[in-house]
C-alpha positions as CSV (number, residue, x, y, z in Angstrom):
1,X,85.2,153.3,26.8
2,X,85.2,149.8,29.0
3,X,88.9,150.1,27.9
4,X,89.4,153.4,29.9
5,X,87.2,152.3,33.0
6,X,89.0,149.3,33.2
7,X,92.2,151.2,32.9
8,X,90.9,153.6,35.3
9,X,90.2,150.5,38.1
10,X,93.0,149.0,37.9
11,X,94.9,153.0,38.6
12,X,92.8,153.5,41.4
13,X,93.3,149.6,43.1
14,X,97.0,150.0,42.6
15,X,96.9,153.4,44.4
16,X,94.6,151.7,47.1
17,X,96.8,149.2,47.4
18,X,99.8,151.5,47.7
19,X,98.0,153.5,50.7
20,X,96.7,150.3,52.4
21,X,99.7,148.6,52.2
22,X,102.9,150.3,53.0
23,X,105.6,147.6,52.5
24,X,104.6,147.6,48.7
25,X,106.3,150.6,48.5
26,X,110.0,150.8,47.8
27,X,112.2,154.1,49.6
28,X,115.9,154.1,48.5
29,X,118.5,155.6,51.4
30,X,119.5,158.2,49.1
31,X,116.5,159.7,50.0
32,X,116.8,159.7,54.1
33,X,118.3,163.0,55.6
34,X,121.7,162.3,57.1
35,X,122.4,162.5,60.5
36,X,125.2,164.5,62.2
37,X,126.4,164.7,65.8
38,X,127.3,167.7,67.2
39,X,128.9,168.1,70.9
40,X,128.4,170.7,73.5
41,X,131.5,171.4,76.1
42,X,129.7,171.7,79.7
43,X,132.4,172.6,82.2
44,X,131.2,172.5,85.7
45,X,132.9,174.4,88.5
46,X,133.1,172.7,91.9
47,X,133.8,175.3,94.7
48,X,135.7,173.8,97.6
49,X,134.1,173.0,101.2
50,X,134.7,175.8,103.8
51,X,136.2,173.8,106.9
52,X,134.5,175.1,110.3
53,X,135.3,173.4,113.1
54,X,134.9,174.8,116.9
55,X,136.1,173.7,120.0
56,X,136.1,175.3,123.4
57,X,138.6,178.2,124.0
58,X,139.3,176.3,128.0
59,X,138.0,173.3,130.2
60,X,138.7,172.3,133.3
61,X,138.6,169.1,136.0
62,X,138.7,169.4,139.7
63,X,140.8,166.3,141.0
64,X,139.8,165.3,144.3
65,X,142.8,163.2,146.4
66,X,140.5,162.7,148.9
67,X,138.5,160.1,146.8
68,X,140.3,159.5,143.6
69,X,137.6,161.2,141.5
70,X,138.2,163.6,139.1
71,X,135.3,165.7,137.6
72,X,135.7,167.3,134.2
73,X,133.9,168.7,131.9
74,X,132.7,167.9,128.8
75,X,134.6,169.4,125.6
76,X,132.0,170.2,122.8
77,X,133.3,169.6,119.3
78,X,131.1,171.3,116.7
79,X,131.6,170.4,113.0
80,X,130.2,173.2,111.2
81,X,131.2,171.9,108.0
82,X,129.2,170.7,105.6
83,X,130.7,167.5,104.9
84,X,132.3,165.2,107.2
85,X,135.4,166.7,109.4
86,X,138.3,164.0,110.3
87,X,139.5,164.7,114.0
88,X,143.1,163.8,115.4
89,X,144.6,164.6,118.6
90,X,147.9,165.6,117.8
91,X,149.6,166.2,121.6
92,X,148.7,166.9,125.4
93,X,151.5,169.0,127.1
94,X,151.6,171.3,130.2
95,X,151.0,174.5,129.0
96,X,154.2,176.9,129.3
97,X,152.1,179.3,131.5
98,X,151.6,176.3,134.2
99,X,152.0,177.3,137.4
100,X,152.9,173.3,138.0
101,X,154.8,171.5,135.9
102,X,154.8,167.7,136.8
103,X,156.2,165.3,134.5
104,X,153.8,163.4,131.5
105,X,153.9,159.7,132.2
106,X,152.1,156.7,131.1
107,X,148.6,155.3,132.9
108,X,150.8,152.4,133.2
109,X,154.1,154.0,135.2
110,X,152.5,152.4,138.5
111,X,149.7,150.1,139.3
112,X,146.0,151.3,141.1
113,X,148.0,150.4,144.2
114,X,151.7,152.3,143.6
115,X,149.1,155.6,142.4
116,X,147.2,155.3,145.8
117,X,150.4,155.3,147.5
118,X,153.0,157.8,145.7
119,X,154.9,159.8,147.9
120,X,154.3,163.8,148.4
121,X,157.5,163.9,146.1
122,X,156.3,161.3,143.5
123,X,152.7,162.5,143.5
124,X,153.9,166.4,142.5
125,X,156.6,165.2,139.9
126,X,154.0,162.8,137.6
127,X,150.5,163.5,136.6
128,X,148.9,160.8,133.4
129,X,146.9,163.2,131.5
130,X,144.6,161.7,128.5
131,X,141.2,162.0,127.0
132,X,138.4,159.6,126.2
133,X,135.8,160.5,123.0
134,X,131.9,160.0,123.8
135,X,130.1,157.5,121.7
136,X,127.8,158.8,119.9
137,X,125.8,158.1,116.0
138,X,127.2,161.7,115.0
139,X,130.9,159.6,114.0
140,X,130.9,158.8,111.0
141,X,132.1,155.2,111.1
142,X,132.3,154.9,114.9
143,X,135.4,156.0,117.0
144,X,138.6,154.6,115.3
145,X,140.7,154.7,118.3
146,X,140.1,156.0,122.2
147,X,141.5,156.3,125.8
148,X,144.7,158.5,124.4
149,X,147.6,159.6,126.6
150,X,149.9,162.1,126.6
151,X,152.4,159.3,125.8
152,X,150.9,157.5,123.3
153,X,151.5,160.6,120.8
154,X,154.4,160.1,119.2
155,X,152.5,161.2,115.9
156,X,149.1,162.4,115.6
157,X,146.5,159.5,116.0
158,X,142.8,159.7,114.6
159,X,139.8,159.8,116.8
160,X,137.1,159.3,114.5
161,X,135.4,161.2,111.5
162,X,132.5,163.6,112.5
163,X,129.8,163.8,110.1
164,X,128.3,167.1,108.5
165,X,126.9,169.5,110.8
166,X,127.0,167.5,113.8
167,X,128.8,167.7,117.2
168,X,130.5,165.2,119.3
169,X,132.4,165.2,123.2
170,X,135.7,164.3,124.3
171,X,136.3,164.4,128.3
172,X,139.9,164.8,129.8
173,X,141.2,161.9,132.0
174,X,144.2,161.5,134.5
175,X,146.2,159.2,136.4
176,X,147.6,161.0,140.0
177,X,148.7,160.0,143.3
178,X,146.6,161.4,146.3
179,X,149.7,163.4,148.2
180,X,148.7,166.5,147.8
181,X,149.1,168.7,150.8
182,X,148.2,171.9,148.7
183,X,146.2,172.8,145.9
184,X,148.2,172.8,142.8
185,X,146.8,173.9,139.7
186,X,147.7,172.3,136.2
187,X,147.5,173.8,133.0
188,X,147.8,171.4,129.8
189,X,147.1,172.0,125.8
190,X,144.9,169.6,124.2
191,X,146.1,169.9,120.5
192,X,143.7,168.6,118.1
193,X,143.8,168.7,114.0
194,X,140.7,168.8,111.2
195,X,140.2,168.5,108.0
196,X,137.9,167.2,105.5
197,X,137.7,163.3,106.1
């Protein structure tokens, strides 16, 4: 009968122990469940941005001899993409439809003086025509290059990269001599090119 208690003590330590203390007990790995990857294909479909870019249909200047001055107006560039739109002016030409045609020269043809004082002859056969960009935070990185001419465009030259959504200004320039003894009028294509920058 002690026997049997004793036996019985001794059972119920050992299972105490085994409860209490987990590192006693021994698990073999062929009794782990095994393990198995399995992979899912996800295949994502990018759509491709809509370019939308607008610029205005016609400007116009007023060039007055009488002072030098020339007043133009602002040309609103709207990037209506969303993502940031690259812009490059591609050429300045008189228009076909022009009622004058003066030659396209270079800012540099004649110095402040030799413009002040062209001839009637001189001053209706050259005209500089160019454009400056307006600085402004909606460029991306700034205004890469400025101050183009009509001459300077032997390939199309980068302005600048306009960022999503935003709008920006370019204003025309010119270079002319002050002997005009009529009004002329002058009618020139500003070509520009966007895409996504």
């Amino acid at each position: 009968m002690m026997k049997n208690k004793l036996k019985k003590t001794v059972i119920g330590l050992a299972t105490m122990a085994s409860v209490l203390s987990p590192t006693l007990m021994t698990v073999h790995a062929d009794t782990l469940p095994q393990s198995s990857n399995q992979t899912t294909q996800v295949v994502g479909t990018f759509n491709a941005v809509t370019l939308s870019v607008s610029i205005p249909a016609t400007s116009s200047f007023t060039y007055d001899p009488n002072t030098g001055n020339m007043t133009a107006q602002q040309m609103n560039i709207k990037n209506q993409t969303n993502a940031p739109v690259y812009m490059n002016v591609n050429n300045i030409q008189v228009a076909p439809i022009s009622a004058w045609t003066p030659s396209l020269v270079a800012p540099t043809t004649y110095s402040a003086d030799q413009w002040q004082n062209l001839t009637k002859a001189q001053t209706s056969s050259n005209v500089a025509l160019g454009f400056n960009a307006t600085d402004s935070v909606n460029w991306l990185s700034g205004i890469e290059h400025n101050n183009f001419w009509s001459t300077d465009l032997a390939s199309p030259i980068k302005v600048g990269a306009i960022k999503a959504n935003l709008d920006t200004n370019v204003q025309p320039t010119l270079k002319a001599g002050t002997a005009l003894d009529s009004q002329a009028i002058l009618t020139s294509n500003y070509v520009f090119e966007f895409g996504i920058n």
